[in-house]
VOGU-3710 file (C-alpha; in Angstrom, 3 decimals, decimal comma):
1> xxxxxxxxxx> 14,659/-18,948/2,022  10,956/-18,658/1,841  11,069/-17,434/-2,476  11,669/-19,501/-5,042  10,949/-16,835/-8,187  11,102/-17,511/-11,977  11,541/-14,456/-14,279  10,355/-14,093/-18,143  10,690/-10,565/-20,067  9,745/-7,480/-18,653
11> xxxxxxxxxx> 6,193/-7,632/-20,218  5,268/-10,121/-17,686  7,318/-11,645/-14,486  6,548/-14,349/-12,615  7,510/-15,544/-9,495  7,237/-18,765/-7,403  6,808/-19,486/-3,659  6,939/-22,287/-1,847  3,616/-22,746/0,059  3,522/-26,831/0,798
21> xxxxxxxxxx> 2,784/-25,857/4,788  -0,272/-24,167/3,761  -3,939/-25,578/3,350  -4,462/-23,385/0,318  -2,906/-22,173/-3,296  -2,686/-18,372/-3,320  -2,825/-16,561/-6,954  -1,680/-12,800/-7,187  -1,659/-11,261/-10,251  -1,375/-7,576/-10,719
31> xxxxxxxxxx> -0,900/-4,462/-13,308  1,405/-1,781/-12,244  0,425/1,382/-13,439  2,207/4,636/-12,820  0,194/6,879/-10,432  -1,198/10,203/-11,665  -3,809/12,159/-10,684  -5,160/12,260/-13,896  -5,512/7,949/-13,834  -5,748/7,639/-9,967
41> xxxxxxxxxx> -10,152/7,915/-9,702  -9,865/5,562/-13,385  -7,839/2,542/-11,614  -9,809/2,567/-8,347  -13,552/2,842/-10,578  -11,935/-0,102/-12,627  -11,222/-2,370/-9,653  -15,030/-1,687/-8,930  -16,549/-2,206/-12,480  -14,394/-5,726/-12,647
51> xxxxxxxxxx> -15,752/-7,178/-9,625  -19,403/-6,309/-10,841  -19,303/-9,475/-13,580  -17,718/-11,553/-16,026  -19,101/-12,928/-19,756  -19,546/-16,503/-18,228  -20,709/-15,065/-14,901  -22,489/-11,352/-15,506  -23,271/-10,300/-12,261  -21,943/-10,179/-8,799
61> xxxxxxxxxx> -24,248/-12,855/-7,472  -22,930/-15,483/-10,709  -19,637/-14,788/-9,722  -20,340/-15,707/-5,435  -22,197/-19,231/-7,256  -18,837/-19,816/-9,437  -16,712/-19,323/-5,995  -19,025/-21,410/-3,867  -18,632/-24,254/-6,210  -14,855/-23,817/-5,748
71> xxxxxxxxxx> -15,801/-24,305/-2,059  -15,928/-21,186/-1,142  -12,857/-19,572/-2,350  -11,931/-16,105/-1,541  -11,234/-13,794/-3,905  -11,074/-9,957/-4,607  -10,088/-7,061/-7,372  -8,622/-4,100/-5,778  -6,201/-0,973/-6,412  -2,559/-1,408/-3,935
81> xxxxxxxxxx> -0,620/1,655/-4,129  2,926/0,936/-3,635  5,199/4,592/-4,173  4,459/6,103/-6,700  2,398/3,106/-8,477  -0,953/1,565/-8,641  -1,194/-2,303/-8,753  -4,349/-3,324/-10,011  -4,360/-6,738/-8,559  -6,397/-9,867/-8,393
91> xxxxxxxxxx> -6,138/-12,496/-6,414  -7,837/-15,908/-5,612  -7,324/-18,344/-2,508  -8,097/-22,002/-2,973  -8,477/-24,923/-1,053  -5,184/-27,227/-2,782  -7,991/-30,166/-3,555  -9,897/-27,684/-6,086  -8,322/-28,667/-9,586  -5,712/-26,235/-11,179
101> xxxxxxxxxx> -7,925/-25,392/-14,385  -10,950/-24,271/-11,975  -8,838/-21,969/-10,545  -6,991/-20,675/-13,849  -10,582/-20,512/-15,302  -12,323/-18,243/-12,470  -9,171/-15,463/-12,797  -9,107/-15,317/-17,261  -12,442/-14,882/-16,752  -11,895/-12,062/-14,184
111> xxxxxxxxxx> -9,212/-10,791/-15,370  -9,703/-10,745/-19,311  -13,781/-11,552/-19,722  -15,155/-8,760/-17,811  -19,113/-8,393/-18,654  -19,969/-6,408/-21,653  -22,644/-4,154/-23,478  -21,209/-4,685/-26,921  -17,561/-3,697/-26,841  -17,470/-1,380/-23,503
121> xxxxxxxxxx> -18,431/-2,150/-19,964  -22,475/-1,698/-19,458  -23,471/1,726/-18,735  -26,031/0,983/-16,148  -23,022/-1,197/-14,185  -20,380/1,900/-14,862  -23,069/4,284/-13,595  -23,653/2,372/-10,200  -19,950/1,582/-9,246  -19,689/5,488/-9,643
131> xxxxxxxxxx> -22,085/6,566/-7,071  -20,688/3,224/-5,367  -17,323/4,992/-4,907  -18,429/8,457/-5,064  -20,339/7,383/-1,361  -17,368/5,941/0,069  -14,970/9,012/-0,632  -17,106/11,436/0,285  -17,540/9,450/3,626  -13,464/9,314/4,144
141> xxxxxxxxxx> -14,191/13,296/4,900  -16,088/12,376/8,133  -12,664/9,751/9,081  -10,911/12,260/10,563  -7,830/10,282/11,260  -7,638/8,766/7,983  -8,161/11,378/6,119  -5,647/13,783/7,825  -3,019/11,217/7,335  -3,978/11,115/3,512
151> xxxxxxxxxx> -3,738/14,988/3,340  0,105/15,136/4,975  0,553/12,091/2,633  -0,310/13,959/-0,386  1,552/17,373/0,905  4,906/15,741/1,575  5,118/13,904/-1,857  3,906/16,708/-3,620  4,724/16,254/-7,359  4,876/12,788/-7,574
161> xxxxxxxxxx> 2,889/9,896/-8,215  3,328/8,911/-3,955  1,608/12,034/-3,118  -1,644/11,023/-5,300  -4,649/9,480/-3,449  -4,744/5,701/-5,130  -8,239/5,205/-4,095  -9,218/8,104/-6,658  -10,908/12,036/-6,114  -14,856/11,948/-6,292
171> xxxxxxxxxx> -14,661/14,927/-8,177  -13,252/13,372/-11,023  -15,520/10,501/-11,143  -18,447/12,446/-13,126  -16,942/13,016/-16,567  -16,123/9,450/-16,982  -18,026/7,447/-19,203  -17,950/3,469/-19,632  -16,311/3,885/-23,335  -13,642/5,784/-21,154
181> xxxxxxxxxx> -13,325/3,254/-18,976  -13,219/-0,220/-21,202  -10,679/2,368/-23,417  -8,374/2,420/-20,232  -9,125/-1,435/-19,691  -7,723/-2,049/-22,669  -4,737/0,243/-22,535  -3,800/-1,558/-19,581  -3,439/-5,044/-21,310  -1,369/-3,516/-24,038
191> xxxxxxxxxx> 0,529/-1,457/-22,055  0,954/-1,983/-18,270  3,576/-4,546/-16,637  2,276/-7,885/-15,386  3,041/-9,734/-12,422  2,381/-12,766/-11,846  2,711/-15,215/-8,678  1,624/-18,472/-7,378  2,118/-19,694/-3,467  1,485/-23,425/-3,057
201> xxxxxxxxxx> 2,722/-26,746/-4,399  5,802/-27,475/-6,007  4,125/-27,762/-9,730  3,810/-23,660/-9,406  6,332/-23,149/-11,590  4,584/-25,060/-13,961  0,853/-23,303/-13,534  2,562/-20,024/-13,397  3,291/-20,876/-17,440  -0,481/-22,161/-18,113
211> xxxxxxxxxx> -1,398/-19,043/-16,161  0,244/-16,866/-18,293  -1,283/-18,892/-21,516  -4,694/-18,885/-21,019  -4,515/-15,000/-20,526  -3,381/-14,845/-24,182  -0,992/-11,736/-23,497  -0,610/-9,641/-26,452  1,490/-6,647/-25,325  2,871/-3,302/-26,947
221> xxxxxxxxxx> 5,671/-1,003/-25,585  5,212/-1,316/-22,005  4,202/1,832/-19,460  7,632/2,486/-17,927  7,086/3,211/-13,945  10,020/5,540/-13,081  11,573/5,746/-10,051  10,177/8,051/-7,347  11,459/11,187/-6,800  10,507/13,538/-3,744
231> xxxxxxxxxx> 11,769/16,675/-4,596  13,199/18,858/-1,704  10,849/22,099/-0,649  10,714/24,004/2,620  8,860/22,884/5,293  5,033/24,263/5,567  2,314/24,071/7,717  -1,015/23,472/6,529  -3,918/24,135/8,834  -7,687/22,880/7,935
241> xxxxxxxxxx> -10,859/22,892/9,046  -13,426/20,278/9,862  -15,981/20,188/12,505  -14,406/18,157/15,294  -13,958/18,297/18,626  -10,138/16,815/18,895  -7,257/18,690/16,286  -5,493/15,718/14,021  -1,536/16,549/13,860  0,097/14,965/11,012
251> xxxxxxxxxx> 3,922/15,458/10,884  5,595/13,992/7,308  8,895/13,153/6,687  11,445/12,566/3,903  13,825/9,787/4,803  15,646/9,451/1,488  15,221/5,486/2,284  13,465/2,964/0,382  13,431/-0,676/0,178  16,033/-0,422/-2,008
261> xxxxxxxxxx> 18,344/1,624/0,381  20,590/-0,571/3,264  19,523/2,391/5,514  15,481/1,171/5,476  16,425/-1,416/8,371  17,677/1,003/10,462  14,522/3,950/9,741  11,884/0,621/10,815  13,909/0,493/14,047  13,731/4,273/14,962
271> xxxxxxxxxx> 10,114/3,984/13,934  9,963/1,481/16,564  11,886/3,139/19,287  9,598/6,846/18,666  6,202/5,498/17,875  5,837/1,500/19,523  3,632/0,487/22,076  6,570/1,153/24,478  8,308/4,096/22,046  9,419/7,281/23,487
281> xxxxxxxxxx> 6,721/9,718/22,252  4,013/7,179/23,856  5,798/7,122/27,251  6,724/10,543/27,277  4,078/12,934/25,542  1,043/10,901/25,830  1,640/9,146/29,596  4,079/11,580/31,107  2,945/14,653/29,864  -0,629/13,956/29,446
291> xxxxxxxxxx> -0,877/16,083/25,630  -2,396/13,835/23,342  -4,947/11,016/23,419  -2,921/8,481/20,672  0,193/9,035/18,790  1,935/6,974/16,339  4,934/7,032/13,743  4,448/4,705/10,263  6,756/4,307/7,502  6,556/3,399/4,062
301> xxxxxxxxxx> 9,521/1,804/2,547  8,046/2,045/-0,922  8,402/5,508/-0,644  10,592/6,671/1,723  8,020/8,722/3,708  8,168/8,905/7,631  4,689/9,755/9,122  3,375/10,891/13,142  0,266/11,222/13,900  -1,461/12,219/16,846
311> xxxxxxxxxx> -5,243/13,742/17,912  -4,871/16,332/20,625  -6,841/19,690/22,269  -6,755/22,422/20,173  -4,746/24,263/22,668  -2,380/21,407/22,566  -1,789/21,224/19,249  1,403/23,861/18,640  2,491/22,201/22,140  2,326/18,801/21,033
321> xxxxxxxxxx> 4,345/19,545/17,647  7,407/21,281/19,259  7,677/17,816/21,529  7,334/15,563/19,086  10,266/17,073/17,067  12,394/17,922/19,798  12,326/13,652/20,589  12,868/13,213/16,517  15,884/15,443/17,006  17,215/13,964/20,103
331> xxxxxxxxxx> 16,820/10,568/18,538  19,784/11,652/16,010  21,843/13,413/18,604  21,760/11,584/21,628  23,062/7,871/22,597  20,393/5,268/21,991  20,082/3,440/25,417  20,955/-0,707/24,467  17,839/-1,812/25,997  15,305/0,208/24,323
341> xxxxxxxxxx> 17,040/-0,487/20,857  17,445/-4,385/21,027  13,772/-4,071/21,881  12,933/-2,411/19,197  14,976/-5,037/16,971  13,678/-7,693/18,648  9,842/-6,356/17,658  11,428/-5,811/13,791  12,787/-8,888/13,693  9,057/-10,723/15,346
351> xxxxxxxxxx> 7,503/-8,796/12,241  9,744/-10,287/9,614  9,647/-13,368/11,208  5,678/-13,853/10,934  5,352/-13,392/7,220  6,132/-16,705/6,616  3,160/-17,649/8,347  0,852/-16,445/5,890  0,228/-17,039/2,072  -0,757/-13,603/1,809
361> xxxxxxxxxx> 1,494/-11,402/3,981  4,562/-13,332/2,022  2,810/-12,763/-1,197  3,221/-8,987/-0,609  6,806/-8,873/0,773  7,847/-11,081/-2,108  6,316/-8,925/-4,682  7,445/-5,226/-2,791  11,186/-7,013/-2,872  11,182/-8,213/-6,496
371> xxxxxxxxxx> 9,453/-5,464/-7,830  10,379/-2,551/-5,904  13,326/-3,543/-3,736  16,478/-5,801/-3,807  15,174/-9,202/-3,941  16,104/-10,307/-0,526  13,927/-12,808/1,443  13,133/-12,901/5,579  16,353/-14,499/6,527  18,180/-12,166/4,750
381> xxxxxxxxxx> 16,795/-9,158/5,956  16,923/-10,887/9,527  20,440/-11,402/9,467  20,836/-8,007/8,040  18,613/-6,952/11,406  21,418/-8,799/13,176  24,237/-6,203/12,772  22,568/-3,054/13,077  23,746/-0,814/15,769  22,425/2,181/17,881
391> xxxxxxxxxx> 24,656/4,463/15,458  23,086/3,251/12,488  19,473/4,164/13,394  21,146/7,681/15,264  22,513/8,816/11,552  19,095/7,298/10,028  17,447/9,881/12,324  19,338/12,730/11,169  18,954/12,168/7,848  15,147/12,782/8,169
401> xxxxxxxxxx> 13,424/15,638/6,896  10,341/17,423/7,692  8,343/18,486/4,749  4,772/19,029/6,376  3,021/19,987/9,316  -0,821/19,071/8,604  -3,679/20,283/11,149  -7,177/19,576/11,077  -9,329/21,193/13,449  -12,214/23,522/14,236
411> xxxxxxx> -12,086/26,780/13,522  -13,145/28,060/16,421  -10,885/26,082/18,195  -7,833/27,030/16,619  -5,240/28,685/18,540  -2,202/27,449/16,323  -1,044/31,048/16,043
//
């Protein structure tokens, strides 16, 4: 077992891991705040404004000093969306000789001493961080790729807090205001769930405690983050445009499969076997048949969501579609062939395996499985790997559904219809 994990009330969890192996002492701690689109551009602004200063160190370039003298620690503040929830999570990476209490010290102060004009966050600082963010969204527009994949995203989990962009809308940033802002600060410390872990020594158990102390928690009824819930809707195909030479295809599905669900084993390995370096749709639509210059299939377990994605000629683009379903349907009707499935276990199975060699990477999977899934750790879930069959990831495959066909392309190059 790679966990070790230590549980308090709901208001605030922590969890241990055993990181003796590694050079350094990884600290995660993290909000979770259901996602909205009212909230989403509030959380992502937030990570900014908190990275900007604290009341011992009040601006970005105190803050690098306080890390250097830490010798060169890494640290950041930054919005994870995981389903149909933002984390609002900070973390800090130390060499294991820097004391305890420098460590502890650096995240209060980032955490709970953000800098201050008075009693909100400094308008000038709020004001900055707004065109800050404002630039880099309206620049996601010109990532084609990216942003096609966040439009299917937000299509297939229409109505819930998966389908909501985490890293905020730039036309909500304008009406808000720093009182706005340090007002949702503090909401979050009365009201959202905190997590908190520590990967190092074998005294984390007991700085996971001072951790929690010197943050001084005083908490109200807690947010309650509900469990997500795709509703079912008829397939549709959205078409946009964007000048571009290539057309982005986006293909979402509905698995019904979470982290939570025995079944999300067996969607990973069809992911695998369709989408892979060596998956059908490569070998077949892009080699053999020459339609598309990349294709891919990703899925989320935190949500359930199966995505393809491909960039193709216009002319290819209604072409490319009808293949890349037809091998999603055969997938769920046809026999698996042995060699191309323990394959794609064996490249699972490689993925699990390699958590454990990083602080971070097993930060994340230990938090996703305590927090969102069914607390297993990597030798569980590789044993579990173990006795899946061909038949498991054929009924896996039928049990997708397509919610959303997303196209982005130039309008004078459309010949969809």
């Amino acid at each position: 077992m790679i966990t070790a994990a230590e549980q308090t009330q709901s208001s605030c969890r922590m969890f241990y891991v055993d990181g003796k192996k590694f050079k350094t002492n990884a600290y995660l701690g993290f909000f979770r705040i259901p996602l909205r689109r009212e909230n989403a551009t509030k959380i992502a602004l937030l990570a900014e404004i908190l990275k900007s200063g604290t009341k011992s160190a009040p601006s970005r370039v105190e803050l690098e000093r306080t890390v250097e003298e830490m010798y060169g620690a890494l640290w950041d503040v930054q919005v994870v969306k995981k389903g149909n929830e933002a984390w609002l999570s900070f973390s800090l990476e130390v060499l294991k000789h820097v004391p305890e209490e420098d460590a502890l010290t650096f995240l209060r102060s980032l955490m709970r001493e953000p800098k201050m004009d008075g009693w909100t966050f400094p308008e000038d600082v709020v004001k900055r961080k707004k065109e800050i963010l404002r630039r880099r969204l309206e620049a996601q527009a010109d990532e084609k790729r990216l942003f096609a994949r966040k439009r299917c995203l937000e299509l297939t989990a229409a109505g819930s807090g998966a389908g909501v962009w985490a890293d905020g809308y730039a036309e909500d940033l304008m009406e808000l205001t720093a009182e706005e802002m340090t007002c949702f600060y503090r909401e979050i410390w009365m009201y959202a769930p905190l997590s908190l872990f520590f990967c190092g020594e074998s005294e984390g158990r007991k700085c996971l405690k001072e951790w929690k102390k010197v943050l001084d928690l005083q908490r109200k009824k807690l947010w309650e983050c509900p469990p997500l819930h795709i509703s079912k809707a008829e397939v549709r195909t959205v078409r946009e445009q964007s000048q571009m030479t290539q057309t982005r295809v986006a293909l979402g599905f509905v698995s019904g499969c979470t982290l939570r669900s025995s079944a999300c084993l067996a969607v990973r390995v069809l992911c695998e076997l369709l989408g892979g370096a060596n998956g059908v749709l490569f070998q077949e639509i892009r080699e053999r048949q020459g339609l598309c210059y990349d294709i891919s299939v990703s899925y989320d377990a935190t949500s359930g969501m199966v995505m393809a994605e491909t960039g193709v000629q216009p002319q290819q683009a209604k072409h490319a579609v009808k293949e890349i379903l037809r091998f999603f349907q055969e997938m769920g009707s046809q026999n698996i062939q042995e060699a191309d499935f323990r394959s794609a276990v064996e490249q699972i199975g490689r993925q699990y395996a390699n958590i454990s060699d990083d602080p971070w990477k097993i930060l994340n999977f230990v938090a996703e499985q305590e927090i969102l899934g069914n607390g297993m750790d990597t030798e569980q879930i590789l044993r579990q790997l173990r006795f899946l069959e061909p038949e498991d990831v054929q009924k896996a495959a039928k049990q997708l559904a397509l919610r959303t066909v997303y196209l982005l392309s130039n309008e004078e190059a459309d010949t969809w219809d």
